[in-house]
Each structure stands twice: as C-alpha cells, then as structure tokens.
C-alpha positions in Angstrom: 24.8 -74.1 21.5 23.2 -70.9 22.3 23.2 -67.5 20.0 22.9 -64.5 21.7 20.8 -61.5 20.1 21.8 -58.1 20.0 19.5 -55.7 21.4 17.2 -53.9 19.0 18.1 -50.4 18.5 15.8 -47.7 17.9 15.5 -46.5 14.5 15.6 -43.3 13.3 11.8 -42.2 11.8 12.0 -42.0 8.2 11.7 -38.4 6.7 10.5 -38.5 2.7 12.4 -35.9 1.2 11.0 -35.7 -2.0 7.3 -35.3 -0.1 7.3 -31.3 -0.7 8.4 -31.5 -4.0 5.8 -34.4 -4.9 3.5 -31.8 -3.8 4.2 -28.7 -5.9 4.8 -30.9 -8.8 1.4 -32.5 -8.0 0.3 -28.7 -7.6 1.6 -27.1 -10.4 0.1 -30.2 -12.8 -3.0 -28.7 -11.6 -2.2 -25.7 -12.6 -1.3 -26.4 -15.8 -4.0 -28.2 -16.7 -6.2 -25.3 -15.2 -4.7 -23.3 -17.7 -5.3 -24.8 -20.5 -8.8 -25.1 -19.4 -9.3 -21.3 -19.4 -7.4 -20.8 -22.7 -10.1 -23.1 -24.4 -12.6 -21.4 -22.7 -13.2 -18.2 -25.3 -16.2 -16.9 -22.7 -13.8 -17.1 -19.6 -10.6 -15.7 -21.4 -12.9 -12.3 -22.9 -14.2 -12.0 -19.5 -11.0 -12.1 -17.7 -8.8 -10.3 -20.3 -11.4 -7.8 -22.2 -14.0 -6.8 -19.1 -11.5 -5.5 -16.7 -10.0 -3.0 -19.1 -13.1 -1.7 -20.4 -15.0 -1.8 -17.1 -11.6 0.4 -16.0 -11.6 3.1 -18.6 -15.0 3.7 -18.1 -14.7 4.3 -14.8 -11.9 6.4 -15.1 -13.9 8.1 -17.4 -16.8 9.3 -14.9 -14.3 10.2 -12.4 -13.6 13.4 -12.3 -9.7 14.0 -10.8 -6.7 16.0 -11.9 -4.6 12.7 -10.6 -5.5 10.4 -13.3 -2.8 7.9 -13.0 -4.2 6.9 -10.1 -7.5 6.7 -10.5 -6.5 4.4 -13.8 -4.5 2.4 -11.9 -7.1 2.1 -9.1 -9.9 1.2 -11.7 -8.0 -1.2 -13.5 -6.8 -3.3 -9.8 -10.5 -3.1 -8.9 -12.0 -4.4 -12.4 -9.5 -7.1 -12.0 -10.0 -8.4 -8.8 -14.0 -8.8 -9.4 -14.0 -9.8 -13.0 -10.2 -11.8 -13.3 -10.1 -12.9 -9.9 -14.0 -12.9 -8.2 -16.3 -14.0 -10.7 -14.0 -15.8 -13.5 -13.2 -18.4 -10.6 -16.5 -18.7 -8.8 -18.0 -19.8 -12.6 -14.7 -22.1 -13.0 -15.2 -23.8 -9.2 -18.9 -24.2 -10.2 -18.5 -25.6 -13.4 -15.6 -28.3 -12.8 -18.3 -29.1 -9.6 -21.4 -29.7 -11.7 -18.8 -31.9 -14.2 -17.8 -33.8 -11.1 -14.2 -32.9 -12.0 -13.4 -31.7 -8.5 -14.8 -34.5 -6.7 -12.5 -37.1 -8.9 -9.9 -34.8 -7.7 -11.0 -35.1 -4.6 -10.9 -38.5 -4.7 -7.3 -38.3 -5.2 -3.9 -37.2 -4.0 -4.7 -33.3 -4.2 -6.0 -31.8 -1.1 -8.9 -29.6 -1.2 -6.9 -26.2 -0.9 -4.6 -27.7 -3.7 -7.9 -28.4 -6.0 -9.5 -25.2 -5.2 -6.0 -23.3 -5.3 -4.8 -24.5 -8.9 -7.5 -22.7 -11.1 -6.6 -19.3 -9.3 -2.8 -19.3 -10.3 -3.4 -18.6 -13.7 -5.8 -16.3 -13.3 -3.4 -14.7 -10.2 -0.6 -14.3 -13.2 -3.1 -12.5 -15.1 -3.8 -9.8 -12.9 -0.3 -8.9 -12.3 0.2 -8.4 -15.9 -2.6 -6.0 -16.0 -1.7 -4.3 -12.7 1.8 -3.5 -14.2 0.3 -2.5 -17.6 -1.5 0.2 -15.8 1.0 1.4 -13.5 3.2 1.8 -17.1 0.4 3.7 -18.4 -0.2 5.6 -15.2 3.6 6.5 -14.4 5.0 6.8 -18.5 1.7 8.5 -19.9 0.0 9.9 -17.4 3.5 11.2 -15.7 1.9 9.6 -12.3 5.2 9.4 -9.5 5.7 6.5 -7.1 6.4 7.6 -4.0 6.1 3.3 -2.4 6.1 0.9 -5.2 5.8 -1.6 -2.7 2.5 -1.0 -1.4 1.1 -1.0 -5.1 2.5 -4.7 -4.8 0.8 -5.1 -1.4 -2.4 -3.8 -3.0 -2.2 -6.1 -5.9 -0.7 -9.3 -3.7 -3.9 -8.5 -0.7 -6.4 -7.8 -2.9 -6.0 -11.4 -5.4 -5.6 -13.4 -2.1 -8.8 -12.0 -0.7 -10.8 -12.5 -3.6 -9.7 -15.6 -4.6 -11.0 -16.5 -1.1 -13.7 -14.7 -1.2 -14.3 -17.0 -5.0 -14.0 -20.0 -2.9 -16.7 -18.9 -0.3 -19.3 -17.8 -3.0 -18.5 -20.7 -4.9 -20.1 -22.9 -1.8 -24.1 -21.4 -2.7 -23.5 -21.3 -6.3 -25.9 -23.9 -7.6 -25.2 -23.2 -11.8 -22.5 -21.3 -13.5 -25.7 -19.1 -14.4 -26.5 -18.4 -11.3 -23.2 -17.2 -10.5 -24.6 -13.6 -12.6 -27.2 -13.2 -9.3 -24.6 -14.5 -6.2 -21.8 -12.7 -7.1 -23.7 -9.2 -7.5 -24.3 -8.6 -4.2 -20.5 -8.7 -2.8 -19.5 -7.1 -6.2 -22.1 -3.9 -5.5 -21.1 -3.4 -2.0 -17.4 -3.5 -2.6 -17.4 -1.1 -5.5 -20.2 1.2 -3.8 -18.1 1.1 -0.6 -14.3 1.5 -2.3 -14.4 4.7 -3.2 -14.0 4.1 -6.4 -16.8 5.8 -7.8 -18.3 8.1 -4.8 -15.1 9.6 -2.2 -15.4 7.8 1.1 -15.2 11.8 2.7 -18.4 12.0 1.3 -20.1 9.4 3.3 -21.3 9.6 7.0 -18.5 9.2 9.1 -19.9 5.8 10.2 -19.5 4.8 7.2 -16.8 5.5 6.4 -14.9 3.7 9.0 -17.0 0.8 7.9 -15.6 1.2 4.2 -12.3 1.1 5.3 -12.5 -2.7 6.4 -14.5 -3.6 3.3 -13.1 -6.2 0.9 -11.9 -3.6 -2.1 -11.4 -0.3 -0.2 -7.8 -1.3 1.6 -6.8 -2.1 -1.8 -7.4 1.7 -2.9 -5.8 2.7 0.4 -2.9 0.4 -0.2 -2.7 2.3 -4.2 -3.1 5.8 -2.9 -0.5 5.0 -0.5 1.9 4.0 -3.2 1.9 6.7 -5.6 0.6 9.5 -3.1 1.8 8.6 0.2 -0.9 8.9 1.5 -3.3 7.4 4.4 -7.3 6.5 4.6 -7.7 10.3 5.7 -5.9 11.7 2.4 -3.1 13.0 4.6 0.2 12.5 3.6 2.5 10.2 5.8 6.2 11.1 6.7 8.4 8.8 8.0 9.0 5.1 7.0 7.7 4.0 10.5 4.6 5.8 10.1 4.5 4.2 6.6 4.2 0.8 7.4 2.1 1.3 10.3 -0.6 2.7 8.2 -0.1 -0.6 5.4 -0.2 -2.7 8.3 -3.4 -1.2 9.2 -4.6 -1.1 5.5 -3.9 -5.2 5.4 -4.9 -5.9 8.0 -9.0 -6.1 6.6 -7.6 -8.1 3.9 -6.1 -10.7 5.8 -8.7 -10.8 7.8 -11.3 -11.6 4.9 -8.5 -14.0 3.2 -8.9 -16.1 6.5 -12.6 -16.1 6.7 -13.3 -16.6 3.0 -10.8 -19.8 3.0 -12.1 -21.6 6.0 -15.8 -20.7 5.5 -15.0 -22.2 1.9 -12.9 -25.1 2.4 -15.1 -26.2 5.6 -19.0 -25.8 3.5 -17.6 -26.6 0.1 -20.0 -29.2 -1.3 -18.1 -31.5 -3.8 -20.9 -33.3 -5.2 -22.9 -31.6 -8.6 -25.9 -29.1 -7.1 -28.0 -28.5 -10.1 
C-alpha cells in the first residue's frame, strides 16, 4: 500500500510583530535608567540645569540691543545646546566608557545608536523646558512677538540633534571625563565666536560671514530670529510663506548636514573599550 504526499507549499516568511515595540521598550529602559543616572549625578544636573541660565543672562547682559527677548531667548538656546546638550553628554559617553558600562551594553541587545542615543533623551527633555521658559520670559515680560513659532521649534529640534551628534563625535578622542574641559573647547569657541551671539555676523568680512552661516550654532540664531522677527541671515524681513520656508530650509540645511557627519564619524570611530 502506497501513501501519496502532498506537495509542500511555500510558507509565508514570518513577520515578528512585536520586534518594533521590543525595541522602544528596550530603548526607553535605557533611557530611564540614563536618567536616573544624571539625577544622582549632583555635578552633571548643576551643570546642565544652573550653567545654561547663568551663562544666558550674562550674555544677554553684554549685548547691547533694544530687542531683548530675542537676544534672551537666543542666549539661553545657545547655553543649552553647549552646556545641556554638548558637553553634559560627551562627559556621560566618557564616563559610562571608562566604567565599561557601554561595552556590556554593547555586548547586548541595544545597538550602538540605541546605547549612544539613550543618555541624550533626557537631557533632550531638558532643553525644551528651558527653551519654552525663555520664550515665556521673552514673549510675557519682555513683550517679544512671534511672528513663526515654528521655526523657534526648528531651532530648538536642529540645534539638540546636531549637538547631540556632534557629543557622540567628540566623545570618540575623549580619553577622561577631565579631559573633556580641553576637547570640547575648541568646537564650543568657534561656534559661539562664529554665532553671532556675542559679535553681529555684519560685522565680519564677508567671507566670513558666509562661513558662519553653515557653522554648527549660527543656523540656530537664524532659525530664532526668523521666528520672532521674520527675518533671514541678511536681517531682511521675509514676506510670503514660500519665501519663509525657503529661507528655513536653507537655515537647516547646515544642521542636517553636521547631524549626519557627527553620527556616522561617531558611530563608525567610537572606541568601546576604557581609554585611560
């Protein structure tokens, strides 16, 4: 007696459903842990909540300008960006390196974006509370009007992604979290010196200027000045919505190009082993 097989089918590939929410669960455990890592850390938490705000104010203070909810608000983003954002996640990066936390991470589930991702969130959360104290302070005290609230976002939202990558990059030569004092001073100098911030870009060779304008922290002035001014990189004001958003496009356009450098000049050279 003979059986007779049925021909094999082709199944279907299997799709895991739950794979992308295993992820950002996985993720957001990192996250949480990274914050309660910074909370504990009293030196980390005065120089991410305290230095911004006082490095702001004073340089609002030496700027001379009848617009001063602007120039608060401009101060404030900066300070954040190089003390919340720049230099409070290089020293975390190096730190959990040299304690061989990141390369028991690495050893695990987490991909390397994911484990040098997770300590930025927090810090990510932080600035946009500050950002959107001093716009309150700039627009209910300081009678400061919006003309694009949107590109304030922009400026906030371009300017932590860039710097965040820009902490990953940094974070590569960084041998000790005391040597993060001398490698991030270099960056922090030229951005500042080159943002406008403290010396008008109209000032400067013309050159210069142009270079300026594609620097890491002057886009995110433009992208402010835009937003309550409605104004471009020349100090003209812009009419029409089209002529808007061409001018933001062209003011993010530096900072995605940095985000994109900074991540995979990071992720590619980041050396998971202690250095010191």
């Amino acid at each position: 007696m003979t059986t007779r097989t049925l021909p094999t089918l082709p199944t279907a590939p299997v799709i895991d459903q739950g794979s992308r929410g295993s992820r950002l669960r996985r993720f957001f455990a990192l996250v949480r842990g990274e914050t309660s890592i910074l909370l504990r850390n009293k030196t980390a938490t005065f120089t991410a909540v305290v230095a911004p705000f006082a490095m702001g104010l004073a340089f609002t203070g030496a700027l001379r300008t009848d617009n001063a909810g602007v120039a608060l608000t401009g101060a404030l983003v900066s300070m954040g960006l190089i003390f919340v954002i720049y230099y409070t996640l290089v020293t975390s990066l190096v730190g959990r390196r040299e304690q061989l936390v990141l390369k028991r991470l690495h050893a695990g589930e987490p991909t390397p974006l994911e484990i040098l991702l997770a300590p930025a969130v927090p810090l990510w959360a932080l600035l946009v509370l500050q950002s959107a104290i001093a716009v309150g302070v700039a627009t209910l005290l300081l009678g400061a009007s919006i003309a694009h609230p949107w590109a304030i976002a922009l400026a906030v939202l371009g300017g932590a992604t860039t710097w965040t990558a820009l902490a990953i990059w940094s974070a590569t030569w960084t041998r000790t979290v005391e040597s993060a004092q001398l490698t991030t001073l270099p960056l922090m100098l030229v951005a500042l010196g080159l943002s406008g911030l403290v010396i008008p870009l109209s000032l400067l060779p013309r050159a210069v200027e142009l270079l300026a304008h594609v620097t890491p922290m002057a886009p995110v002035l433009d992208l402010i000045h835009l937003g309550f001014n409605g104004t471009g990189t020349s100090g003209d004001p812009i009419t029409g919505m089209g002529a808007t958003l061409l001018a933001a496009a062209s003011m993010l356009l530096p900072l995605v190009a940095w985000t994109g450098f900074g991540l995979w000049a990071g992720v590619r050279n980041f050396r998971w082993d202690a250095r010191s």
